[in-house]
Backbone as numpy.savetxt, mean C-alpha at the origin, in Angstrom:
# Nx Ny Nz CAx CAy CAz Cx Cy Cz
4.67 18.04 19.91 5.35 17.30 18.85 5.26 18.10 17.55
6.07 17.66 16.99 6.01 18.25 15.18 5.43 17.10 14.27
4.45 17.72 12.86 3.89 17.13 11.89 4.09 17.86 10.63
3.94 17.30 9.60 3.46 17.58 8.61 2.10 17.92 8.55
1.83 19.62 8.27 0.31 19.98 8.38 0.29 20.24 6.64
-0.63 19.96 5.86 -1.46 19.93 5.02 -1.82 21.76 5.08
-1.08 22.85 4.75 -1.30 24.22 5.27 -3.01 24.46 3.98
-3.40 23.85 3.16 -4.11 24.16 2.05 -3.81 22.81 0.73
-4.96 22.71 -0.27 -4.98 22.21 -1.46 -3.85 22.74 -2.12
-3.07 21.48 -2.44 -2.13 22.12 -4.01 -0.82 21.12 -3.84
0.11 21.52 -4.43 1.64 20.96 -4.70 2.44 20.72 -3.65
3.19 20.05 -3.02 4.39 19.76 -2.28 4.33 20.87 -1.34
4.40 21.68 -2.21 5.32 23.51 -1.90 4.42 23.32 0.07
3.13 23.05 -0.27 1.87 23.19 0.78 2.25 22.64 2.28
3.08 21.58 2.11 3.35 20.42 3.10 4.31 20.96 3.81
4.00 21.33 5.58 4.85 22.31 6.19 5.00 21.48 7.45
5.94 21.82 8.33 6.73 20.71 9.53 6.54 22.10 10.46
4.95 22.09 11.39 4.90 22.49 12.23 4.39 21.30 13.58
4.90 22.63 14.74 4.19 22.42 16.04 2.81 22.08 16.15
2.42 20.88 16.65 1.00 20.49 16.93 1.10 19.63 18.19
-0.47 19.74 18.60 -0.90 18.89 19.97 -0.17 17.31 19.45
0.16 16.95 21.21 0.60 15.43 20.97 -0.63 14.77 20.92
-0.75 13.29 19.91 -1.86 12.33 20.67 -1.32 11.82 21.80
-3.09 11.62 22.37 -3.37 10.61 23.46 -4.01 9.32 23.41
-3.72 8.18 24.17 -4.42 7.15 23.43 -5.72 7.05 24.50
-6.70 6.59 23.41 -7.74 6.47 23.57 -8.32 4.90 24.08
-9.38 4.76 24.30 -9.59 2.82 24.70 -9.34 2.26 23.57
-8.19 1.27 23.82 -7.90 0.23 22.55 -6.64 1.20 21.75
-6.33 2.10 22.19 -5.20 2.64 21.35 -3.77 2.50 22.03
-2.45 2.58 21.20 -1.47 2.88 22.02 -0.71 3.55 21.01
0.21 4.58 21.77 0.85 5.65 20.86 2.64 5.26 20.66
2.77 6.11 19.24 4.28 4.70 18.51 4.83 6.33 18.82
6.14 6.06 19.10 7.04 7.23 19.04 7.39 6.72 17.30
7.04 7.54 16.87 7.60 7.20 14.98 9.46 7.85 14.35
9.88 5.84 14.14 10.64 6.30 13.96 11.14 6.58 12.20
10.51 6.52 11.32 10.16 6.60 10.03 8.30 6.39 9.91
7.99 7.03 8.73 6.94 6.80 7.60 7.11 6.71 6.17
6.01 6.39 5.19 6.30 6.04 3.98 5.30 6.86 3.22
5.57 7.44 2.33 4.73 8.15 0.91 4.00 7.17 0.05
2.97 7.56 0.03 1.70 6.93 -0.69 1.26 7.78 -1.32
0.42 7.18 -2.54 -0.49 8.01 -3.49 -1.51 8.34 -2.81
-2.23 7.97 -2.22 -3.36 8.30 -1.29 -3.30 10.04 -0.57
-1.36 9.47 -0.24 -1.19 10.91 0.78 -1.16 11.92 -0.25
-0.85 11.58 -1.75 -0.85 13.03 -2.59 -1.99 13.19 -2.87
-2.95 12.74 -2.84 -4.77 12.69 -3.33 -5.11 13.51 -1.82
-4.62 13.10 -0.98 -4.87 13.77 0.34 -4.71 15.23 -0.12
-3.32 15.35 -0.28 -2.59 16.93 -0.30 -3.42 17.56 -1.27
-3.58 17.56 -2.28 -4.49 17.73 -3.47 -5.69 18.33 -3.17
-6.41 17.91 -1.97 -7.91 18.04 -1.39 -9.16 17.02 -1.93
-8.33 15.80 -2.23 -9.60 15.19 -2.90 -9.98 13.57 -2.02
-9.21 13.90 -0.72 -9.60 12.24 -0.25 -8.98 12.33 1.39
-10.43 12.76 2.64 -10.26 13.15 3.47 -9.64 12.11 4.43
-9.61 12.12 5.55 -9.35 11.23 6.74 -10.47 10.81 6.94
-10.70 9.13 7.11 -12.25 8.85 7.90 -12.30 9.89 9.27
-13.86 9.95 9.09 -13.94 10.72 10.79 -12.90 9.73 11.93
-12.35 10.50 12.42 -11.86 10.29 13.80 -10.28 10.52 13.46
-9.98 10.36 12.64 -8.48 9.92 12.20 -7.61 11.02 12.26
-6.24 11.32 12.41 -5.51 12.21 12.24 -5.51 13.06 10.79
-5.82 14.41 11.01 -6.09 15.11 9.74 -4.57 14.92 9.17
-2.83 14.72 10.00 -2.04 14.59 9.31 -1.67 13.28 7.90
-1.48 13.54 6.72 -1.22 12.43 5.99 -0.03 11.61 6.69
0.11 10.24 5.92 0.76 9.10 6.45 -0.47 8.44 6.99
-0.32 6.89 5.94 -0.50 5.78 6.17 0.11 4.30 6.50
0.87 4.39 7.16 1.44 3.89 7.79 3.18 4.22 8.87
3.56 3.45 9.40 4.80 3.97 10.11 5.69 2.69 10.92
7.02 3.50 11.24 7.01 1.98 12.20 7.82 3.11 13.61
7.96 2.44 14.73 8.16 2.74 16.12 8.42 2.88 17.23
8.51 3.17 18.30 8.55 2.05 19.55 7.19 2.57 20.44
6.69 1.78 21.22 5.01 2.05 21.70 5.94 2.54 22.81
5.32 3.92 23.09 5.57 4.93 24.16 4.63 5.43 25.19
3.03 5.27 24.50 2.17 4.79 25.90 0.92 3.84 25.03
0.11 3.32 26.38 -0.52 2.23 26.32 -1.82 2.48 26.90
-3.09 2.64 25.99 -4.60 3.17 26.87 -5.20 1.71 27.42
-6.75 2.35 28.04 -7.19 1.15 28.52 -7.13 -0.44 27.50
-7.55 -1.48 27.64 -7.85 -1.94 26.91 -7.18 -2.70 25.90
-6.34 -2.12 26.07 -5.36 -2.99 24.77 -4.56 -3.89 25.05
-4.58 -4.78 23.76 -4.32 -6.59 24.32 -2.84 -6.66 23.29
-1.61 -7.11 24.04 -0.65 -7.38 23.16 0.34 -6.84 23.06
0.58 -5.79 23.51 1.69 -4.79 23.17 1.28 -3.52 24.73
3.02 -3.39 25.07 3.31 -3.29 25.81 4.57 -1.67 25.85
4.62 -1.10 26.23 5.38 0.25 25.99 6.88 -0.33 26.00
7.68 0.20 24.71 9.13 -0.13 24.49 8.87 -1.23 23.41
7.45 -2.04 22.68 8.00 -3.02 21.65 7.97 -2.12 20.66
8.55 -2.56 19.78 9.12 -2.17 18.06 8.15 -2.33 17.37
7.31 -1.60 16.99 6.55 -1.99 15.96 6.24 -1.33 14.60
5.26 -1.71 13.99 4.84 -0.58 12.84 3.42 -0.92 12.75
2.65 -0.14 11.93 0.92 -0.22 12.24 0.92 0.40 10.74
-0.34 -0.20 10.50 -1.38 0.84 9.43 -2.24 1.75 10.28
-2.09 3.06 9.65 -2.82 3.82 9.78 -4.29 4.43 9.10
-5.17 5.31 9.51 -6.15 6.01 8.46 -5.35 7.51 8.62
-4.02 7.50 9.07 -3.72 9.26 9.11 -2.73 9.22 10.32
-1.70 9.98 10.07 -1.14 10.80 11.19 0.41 10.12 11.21
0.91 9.10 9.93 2.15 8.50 9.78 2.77 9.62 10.02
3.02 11.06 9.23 4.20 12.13 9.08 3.96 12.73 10.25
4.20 12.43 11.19 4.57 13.19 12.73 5.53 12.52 13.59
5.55 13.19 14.74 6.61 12.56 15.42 6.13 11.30 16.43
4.43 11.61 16.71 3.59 11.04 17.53 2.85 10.28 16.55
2.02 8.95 16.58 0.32 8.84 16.34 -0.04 7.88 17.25
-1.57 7.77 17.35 -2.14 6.91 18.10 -2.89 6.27 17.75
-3.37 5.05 17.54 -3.48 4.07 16.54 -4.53 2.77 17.18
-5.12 2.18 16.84 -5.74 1.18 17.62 -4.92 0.05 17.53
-5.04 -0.39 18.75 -3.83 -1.80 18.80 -4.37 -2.88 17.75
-5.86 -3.19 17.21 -5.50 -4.35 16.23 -4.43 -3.86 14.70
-4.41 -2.89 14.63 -3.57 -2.32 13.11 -1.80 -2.32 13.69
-1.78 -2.60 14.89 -0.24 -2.45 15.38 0.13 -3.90 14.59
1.49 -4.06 13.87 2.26 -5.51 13.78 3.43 -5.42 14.67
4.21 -6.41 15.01 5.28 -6.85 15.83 6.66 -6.26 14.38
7.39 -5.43 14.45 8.24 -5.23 13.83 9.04 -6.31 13.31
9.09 -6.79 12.43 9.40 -8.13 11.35 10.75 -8.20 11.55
11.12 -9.86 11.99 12.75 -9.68 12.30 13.41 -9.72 10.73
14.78 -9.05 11.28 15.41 -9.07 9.94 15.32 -7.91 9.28
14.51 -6.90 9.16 14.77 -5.34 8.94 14.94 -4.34 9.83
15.27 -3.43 9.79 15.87 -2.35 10.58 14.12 -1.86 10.82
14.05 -1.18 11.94 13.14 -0.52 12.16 12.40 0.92 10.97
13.41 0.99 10.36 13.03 2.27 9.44 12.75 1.48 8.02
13.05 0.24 7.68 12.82 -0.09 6.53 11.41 -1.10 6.91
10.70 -1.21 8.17 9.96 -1.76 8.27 8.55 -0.85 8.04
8.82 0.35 7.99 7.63 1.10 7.81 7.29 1.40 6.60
8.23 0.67 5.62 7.88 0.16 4.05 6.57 -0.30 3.56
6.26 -1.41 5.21 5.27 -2.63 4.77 4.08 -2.95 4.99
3.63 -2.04 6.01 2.44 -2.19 6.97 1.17 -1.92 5.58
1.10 -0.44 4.62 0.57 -0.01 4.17 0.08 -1.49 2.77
1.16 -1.59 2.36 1.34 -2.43 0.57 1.51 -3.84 1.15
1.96 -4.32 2.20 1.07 -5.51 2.51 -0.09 -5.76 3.02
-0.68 -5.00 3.66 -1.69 -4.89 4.13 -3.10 -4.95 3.06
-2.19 -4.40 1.84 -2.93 -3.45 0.72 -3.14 -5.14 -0.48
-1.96 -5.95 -0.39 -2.16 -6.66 -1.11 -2.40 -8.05 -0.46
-2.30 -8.72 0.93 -2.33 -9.15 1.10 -4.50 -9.69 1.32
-5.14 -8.38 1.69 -6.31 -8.36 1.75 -6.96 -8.11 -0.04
-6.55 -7.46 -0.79 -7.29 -7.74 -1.88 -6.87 -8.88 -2.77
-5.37 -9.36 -3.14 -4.87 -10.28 -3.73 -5.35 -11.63 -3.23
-5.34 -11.42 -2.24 -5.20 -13.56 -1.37 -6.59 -13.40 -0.37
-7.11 -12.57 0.12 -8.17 -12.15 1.13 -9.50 -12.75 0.24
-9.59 -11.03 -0.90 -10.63 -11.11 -1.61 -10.81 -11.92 -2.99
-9.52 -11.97 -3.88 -9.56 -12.50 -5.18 -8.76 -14.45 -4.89
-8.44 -14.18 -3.83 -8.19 -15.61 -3.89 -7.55 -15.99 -4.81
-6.12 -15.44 -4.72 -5.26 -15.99 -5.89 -4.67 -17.17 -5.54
-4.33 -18.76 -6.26 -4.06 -19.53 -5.99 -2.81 -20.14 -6.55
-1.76 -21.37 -5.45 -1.13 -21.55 -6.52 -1.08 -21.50 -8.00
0.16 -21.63 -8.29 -0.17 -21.84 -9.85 -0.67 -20.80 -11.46
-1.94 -20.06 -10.29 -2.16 -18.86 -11.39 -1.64 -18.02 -11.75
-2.18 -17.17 -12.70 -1.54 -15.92 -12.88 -2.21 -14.92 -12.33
-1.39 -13.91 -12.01 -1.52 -12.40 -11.12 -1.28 -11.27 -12.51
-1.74 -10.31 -12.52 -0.98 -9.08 -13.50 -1.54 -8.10 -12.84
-0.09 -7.39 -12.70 -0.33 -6.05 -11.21 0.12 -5.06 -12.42
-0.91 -3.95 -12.25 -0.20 -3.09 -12.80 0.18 -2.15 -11.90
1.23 -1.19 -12.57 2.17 -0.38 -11.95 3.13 -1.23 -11.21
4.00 -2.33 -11.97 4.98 -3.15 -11.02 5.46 -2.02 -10.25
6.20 -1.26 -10.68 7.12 -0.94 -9.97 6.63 0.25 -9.09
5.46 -0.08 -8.72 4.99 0.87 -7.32 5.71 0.54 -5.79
4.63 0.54 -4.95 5.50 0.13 -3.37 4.52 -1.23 -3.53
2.79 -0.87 -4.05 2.20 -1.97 -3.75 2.76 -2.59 -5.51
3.17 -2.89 -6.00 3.16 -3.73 -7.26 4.46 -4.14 -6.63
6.06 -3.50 -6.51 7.02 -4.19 -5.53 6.67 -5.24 -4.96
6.02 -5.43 -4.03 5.47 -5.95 -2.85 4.47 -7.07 -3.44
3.63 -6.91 -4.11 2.59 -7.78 -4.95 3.57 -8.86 -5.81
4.28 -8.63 -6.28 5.26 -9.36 -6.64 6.13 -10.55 -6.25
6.47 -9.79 -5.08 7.64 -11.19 -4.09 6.28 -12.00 -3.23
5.36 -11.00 -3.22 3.91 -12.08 -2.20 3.68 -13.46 -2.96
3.22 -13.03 -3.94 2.77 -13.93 -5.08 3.72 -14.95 -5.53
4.72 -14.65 -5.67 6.29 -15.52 -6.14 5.99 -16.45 -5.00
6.45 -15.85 -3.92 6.28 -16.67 -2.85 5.30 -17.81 -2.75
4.34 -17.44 -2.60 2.72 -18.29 -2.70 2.65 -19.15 -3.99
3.81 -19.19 -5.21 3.64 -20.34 -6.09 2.65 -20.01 -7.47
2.39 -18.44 -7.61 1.84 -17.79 -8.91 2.97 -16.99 -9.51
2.27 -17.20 -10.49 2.69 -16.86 -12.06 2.83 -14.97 -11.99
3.65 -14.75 -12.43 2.88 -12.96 -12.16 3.56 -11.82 -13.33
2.79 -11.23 -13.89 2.89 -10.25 -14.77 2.92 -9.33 -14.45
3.55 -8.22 -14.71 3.59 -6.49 -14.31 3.55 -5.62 -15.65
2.97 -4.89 -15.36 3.14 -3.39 -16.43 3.59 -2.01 -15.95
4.66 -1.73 -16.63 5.00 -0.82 -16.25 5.26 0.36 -17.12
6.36 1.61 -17.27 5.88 2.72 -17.97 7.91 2.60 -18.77
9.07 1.93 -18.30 10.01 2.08 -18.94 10.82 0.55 -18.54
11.76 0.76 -19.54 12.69 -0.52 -19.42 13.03 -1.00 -18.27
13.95 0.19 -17.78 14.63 0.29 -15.63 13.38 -0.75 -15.15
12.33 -0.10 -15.36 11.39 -0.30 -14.72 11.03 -1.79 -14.69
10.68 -2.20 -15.67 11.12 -3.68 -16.41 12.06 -4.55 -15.84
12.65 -4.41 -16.03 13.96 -4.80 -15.29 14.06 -4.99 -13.94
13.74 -4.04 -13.05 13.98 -4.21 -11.62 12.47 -4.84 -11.70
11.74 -5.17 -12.10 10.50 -5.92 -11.15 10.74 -7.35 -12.08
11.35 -7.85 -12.78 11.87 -8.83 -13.53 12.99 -9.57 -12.41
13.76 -8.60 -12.11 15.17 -9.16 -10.67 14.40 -9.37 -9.82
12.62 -8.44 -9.41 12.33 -9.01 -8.06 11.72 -10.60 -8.26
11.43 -10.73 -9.27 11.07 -12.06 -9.53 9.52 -12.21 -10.56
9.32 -11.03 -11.12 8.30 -11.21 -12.53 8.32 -11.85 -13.51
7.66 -12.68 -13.47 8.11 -13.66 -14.82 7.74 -12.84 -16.02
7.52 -12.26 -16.13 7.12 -11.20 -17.42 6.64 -9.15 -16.93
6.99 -8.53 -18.04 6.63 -7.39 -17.55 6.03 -6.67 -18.97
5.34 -5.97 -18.89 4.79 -4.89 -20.37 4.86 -3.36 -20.39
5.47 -2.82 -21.16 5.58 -1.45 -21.21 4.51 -1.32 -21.50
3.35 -0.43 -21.10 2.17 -0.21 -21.20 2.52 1.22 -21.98
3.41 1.74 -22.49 3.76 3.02 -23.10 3.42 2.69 -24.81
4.50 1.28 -25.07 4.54 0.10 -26.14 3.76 -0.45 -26.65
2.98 -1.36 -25.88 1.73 -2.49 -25.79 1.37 -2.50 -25.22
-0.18 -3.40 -25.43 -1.34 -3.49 -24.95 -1.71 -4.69 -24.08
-1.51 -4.48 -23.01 -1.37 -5.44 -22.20 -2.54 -6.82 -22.35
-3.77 -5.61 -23.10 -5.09 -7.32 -22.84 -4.49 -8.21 -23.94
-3.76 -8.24 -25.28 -3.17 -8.48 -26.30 -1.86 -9.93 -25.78
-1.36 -9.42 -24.67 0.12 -10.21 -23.83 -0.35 -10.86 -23.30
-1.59 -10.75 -22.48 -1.67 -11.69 -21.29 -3.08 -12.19 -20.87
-3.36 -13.85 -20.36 -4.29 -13.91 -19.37 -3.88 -14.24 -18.52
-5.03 -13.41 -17.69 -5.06 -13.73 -15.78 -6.12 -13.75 -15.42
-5.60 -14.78 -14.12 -6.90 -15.16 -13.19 -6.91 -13.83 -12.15
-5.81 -13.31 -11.91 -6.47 -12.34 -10.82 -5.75 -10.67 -11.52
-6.53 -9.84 -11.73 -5.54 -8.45 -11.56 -5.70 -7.68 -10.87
-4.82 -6.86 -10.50 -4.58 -5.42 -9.58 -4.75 -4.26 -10.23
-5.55 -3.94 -10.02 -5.97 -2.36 -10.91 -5.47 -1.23 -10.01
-4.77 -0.56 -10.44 -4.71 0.79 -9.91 -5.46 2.12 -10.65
-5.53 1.65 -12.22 -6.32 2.73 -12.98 -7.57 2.57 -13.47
-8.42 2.03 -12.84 -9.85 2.06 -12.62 -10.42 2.26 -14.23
-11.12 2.79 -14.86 -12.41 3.57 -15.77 -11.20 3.49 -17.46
-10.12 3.75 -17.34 -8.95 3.85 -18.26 -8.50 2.34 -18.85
-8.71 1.29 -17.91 -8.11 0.06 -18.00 -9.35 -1.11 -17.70
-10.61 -0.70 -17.48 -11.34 -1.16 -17.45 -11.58 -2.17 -18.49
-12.03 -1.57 -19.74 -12.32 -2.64 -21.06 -10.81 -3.88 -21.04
-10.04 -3.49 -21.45 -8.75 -4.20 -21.28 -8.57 -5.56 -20.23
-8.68 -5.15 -18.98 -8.76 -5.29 -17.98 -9.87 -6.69 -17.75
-10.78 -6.94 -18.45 -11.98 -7.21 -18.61 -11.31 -8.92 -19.82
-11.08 -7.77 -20.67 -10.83 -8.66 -21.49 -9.49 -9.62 -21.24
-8.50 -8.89 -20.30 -7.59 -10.11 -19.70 -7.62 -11.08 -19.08
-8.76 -11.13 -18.35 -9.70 -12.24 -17.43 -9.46 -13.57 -18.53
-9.32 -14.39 -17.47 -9.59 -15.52 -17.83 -10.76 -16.40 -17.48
-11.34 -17.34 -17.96 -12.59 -17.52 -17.57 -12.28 -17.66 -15.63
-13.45 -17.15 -15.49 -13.45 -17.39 -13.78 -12.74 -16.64 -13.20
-12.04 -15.55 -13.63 -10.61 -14.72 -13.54 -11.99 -13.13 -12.33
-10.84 -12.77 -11.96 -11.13 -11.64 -11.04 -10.49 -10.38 -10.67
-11.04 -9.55 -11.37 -10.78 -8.32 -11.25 -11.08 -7.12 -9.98
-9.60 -6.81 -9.53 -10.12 -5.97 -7.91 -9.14 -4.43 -8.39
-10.27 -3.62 -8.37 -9.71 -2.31 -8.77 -9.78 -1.79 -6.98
-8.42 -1.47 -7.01 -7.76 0.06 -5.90 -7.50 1.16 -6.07
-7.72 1.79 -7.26 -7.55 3.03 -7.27 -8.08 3.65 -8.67
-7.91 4.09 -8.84 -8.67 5.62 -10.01 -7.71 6.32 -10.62
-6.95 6.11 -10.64 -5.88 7.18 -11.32 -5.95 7.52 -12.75
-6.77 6.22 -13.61 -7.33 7.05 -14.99 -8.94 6.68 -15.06
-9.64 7.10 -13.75 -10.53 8.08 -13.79 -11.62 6.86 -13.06
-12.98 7.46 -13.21 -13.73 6.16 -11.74 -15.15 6.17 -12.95
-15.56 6.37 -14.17 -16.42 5.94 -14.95 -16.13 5.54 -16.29
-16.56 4.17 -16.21 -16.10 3.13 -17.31 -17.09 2.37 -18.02
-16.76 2.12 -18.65 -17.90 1.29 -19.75 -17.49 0.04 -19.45
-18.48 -1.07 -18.85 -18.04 -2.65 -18.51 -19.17 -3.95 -19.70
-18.33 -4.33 -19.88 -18.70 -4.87 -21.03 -19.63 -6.55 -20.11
-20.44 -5.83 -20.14 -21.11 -7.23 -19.55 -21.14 -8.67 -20.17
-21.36 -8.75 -20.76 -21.26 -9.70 -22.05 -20.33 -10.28 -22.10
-18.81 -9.91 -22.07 -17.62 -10.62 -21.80 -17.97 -11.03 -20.60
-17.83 -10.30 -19.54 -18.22 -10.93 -18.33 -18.63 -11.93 -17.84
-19.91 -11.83 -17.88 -20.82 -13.13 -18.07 -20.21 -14.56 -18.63
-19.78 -13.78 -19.83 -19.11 -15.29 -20.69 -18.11 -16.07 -19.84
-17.38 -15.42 -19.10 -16.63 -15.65 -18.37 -16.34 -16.04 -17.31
-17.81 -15.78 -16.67 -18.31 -16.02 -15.48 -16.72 -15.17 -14.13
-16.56 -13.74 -14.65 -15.90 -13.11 -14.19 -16.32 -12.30 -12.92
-15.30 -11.86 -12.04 -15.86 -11.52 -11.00 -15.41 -9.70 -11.07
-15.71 -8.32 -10.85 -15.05 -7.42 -10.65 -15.38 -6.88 -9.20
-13.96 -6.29 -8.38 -14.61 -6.13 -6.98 -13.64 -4.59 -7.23
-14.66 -3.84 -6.37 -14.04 -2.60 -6.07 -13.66 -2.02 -4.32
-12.35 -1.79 -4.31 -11.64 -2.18 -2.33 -11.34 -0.82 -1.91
-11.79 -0.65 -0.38 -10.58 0.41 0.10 -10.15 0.14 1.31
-8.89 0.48 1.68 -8.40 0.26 3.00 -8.69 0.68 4.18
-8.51 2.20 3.61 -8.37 3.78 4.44 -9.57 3.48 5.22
-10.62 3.29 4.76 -12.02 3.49 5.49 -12.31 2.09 6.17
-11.82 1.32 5.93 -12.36 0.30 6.61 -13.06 -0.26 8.30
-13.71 -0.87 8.97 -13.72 -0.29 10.10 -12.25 -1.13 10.91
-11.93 -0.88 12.05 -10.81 -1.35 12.29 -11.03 -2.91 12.95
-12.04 -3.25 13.16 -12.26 -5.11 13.18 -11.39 -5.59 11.87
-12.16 -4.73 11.06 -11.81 -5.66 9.77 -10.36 -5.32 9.50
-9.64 -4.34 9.90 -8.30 -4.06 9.55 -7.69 -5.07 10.62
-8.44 -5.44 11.52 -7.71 -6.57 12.51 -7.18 -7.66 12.04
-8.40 -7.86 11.33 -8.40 -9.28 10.25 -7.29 -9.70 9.13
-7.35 -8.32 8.87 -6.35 -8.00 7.44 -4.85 -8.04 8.43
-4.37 -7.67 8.97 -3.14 -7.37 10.26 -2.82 -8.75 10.51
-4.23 -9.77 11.41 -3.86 -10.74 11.74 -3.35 -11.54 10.54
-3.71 -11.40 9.36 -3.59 -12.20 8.30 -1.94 -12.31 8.17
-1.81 -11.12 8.29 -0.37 -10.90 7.54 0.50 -11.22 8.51
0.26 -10.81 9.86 1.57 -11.48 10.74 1.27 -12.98 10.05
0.42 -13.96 10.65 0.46 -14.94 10.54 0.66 -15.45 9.15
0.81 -15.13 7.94 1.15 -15.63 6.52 2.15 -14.93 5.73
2.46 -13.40 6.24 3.68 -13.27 5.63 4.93 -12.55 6.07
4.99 -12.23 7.50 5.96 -11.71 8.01 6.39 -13.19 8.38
6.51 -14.43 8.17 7.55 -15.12 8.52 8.44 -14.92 6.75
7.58 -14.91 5.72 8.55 -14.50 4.67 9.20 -13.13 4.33
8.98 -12.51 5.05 9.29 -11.78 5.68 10.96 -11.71 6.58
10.77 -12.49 7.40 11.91 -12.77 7.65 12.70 -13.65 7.76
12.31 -14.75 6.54 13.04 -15.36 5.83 13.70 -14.57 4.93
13.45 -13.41 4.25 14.18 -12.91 3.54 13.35 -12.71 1.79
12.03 -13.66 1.74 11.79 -14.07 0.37 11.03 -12.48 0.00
10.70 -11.71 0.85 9.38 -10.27 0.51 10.27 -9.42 1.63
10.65 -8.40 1.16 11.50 -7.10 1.46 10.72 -5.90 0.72
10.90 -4.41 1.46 10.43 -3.42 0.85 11.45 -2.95 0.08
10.97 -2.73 -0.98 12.17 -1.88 -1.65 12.32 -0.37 -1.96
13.02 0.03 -1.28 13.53 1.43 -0.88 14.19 2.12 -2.02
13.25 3.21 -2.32 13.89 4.19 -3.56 14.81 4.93 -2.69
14.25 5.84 -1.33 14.70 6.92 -1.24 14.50 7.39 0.23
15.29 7.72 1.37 15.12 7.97 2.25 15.38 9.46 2.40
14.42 9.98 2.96 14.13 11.34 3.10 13.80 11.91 4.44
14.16 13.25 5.14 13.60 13.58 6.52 12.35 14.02 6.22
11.58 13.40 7.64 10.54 13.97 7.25 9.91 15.47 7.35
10.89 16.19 7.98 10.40 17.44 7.84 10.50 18.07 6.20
11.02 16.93 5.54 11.25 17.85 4.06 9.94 16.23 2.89
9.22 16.67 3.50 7.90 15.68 2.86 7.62 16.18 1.82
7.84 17.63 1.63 7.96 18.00 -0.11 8.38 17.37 -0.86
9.69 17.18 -0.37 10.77 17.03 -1.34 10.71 15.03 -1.84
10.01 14.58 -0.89 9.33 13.49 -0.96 8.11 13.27 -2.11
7.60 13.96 -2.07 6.58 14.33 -2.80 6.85 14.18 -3.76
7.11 15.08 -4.11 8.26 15.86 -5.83 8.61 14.82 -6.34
9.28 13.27 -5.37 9.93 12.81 -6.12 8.74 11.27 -6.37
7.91 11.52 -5.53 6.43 10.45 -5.91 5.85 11.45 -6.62
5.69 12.00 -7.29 4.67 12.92 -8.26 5.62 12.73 -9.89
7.29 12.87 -9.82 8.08 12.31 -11.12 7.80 10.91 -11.52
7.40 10.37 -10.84 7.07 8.72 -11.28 7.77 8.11 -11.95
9.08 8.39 -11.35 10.66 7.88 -11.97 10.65 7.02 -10.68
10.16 6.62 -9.35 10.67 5.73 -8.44 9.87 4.55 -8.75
10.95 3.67 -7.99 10.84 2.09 -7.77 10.53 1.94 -6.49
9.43 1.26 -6.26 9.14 1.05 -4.52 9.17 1.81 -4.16
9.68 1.98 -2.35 9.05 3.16 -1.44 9.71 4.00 -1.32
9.07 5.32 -0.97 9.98 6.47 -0.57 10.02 6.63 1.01
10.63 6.84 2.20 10.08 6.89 3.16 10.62 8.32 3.63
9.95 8.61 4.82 10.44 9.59 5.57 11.14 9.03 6.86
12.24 9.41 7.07 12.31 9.43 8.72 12.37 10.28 9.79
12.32 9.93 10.89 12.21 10.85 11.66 12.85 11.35 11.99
């Protein structure tokens, strides 16, 4: 089969569409003929050299994909060679092959095409376990995701609408504004402009910039309010103001997916068939698609997740 190999640390330029061994599935695995994957920040932190595969996992990037199951190892309960599906992965989305443990497999969500389903596995998965899992967002409250207009802030958005919260986004331009306003934001903040702790309280937020947004972040809480940082992007040491905290009787949790063991990604999987792939295909939570790209040209994918001019997902197909 062909992948995207990671040839070295550095830029796009690096990301090359060679010949490699096929997987085999292992006990509890079954292998997706992939018929699309999706670009994540993770996978450019990958490319970069700064954020490996858990042991065992496909050294290729891609976290997630969608498919048809083409073989089936011992062990595995549910799925059967020829269903449609898509899975979270810890690695190996950008190929033509991966092999995957059957609890991370989902039933391909009626109502999207097979290639726009590999939108969802990753950013629902992503928000459905820290938003509603861990922070327990409830009717009624407020949410403030920053980076609306990511794949997971997209997605964080129509979840939450759905479920009967309030939800705020920050983002970096008007467009931007705008399209997560049509997906259904009751408010959005140019974080370029203003200061988001200044606009808003919330009971739950989505951090993507860790150590940068921390104080802020802190101070947007509402009493009892809960803060779940996913990512680092302005930086992983912060000054936390205990004192607010406390006052507040605030909670801060820090999540990752990638590593998780795969029981618990079972958990997170089962969650989501059962609570949001029927909205799903009702129509109310859709991925929203910047840009479809082959995947032998994952550069060029890249390039255009590294401009941070897109809305929602970029995918590759196969």
């Amino acid at each position: 089969m062909r992948a995207i190999v990671i040839t070295k640390p550095g830029g796009p330029e690096v990301l090359e569409w060679q010949e490699v061994s096929d997987p085999r599935p292992e006990r509890g695995e079954v292998v997706i003929d992939v018929t699309a994957s999706a670009v994540n920040r993770a996978d450019v932190i990958q490319r970069l050299g700064f954020y490996d595969p858990p042991p065992g996992a496909s050294p290729y990037p891609g976290l997630e994909c969608s498919g048809v199951v083409s073989e089936v190892g011992p062990d595995v309960v549910g799925f059967a060679v020829g269903d449609r599906v898509c899975a979270l992965l810890s690695g190996g989305g950008y190929a033509e092959r991966v092999a995957v443990p059957w609890e991370q497999v989902l039933p391909a969500p009626e109502g999207l095409s097979l290639t726009e389903a590999a939108g969802l596995p990753e950013t629902v998965c992503t928000v459905w376990s820290n938003v509603f899992m861990t922070a327990r967002l409830r009717r009624g409250e407020t949410l403030l995701v920053h980076g609306g207009a990511s794949g997971i802030g997209t997605t964080a958005i129509q979840i939450a609408k759905a479920f009967g919260s309030r939800v705020v986004v920050t983002v970096g331009s008007q467009e931007k504004a705008e399209r997560c306003l049509e997906l259904g934001a009751d408010e959005a903040i140019n974080y370029r402009t203003e200061d988001f702790a200044e606009r808003v309280e919330a009971d739950v937020i989505l951090d993507i910039m860790g150590a940068k947004y921390l104080p802020g972040n802190v101070k947007a809480l509402k009493t009892g309010g809960r803060l779940v940082v996913i990512g680092l992007q302005g930086g992983a040491k912060g000054e936390l103001d205990l004192h607010m905290l406390t006052r507040k009787r605030a909670a801060v949790h820090g999540t990752t997916l990638r590593s998780r063991p795969t029981a618990e990604k079972g958990v997170v999987v089962r969650g989501v068939v059962g609570d949001v792939w029927p909205l799903v295909s009702a129509g109310a939570v859709r991925p929203v698609v910047h840009a479809q790209v082959p995947m032998a040209e994952a550069a060029k994918a890249h390039e255009m997740l590294d401009s941070g001019e897109h809305v929602g997902k970029i995918l590759l197909v196969g």
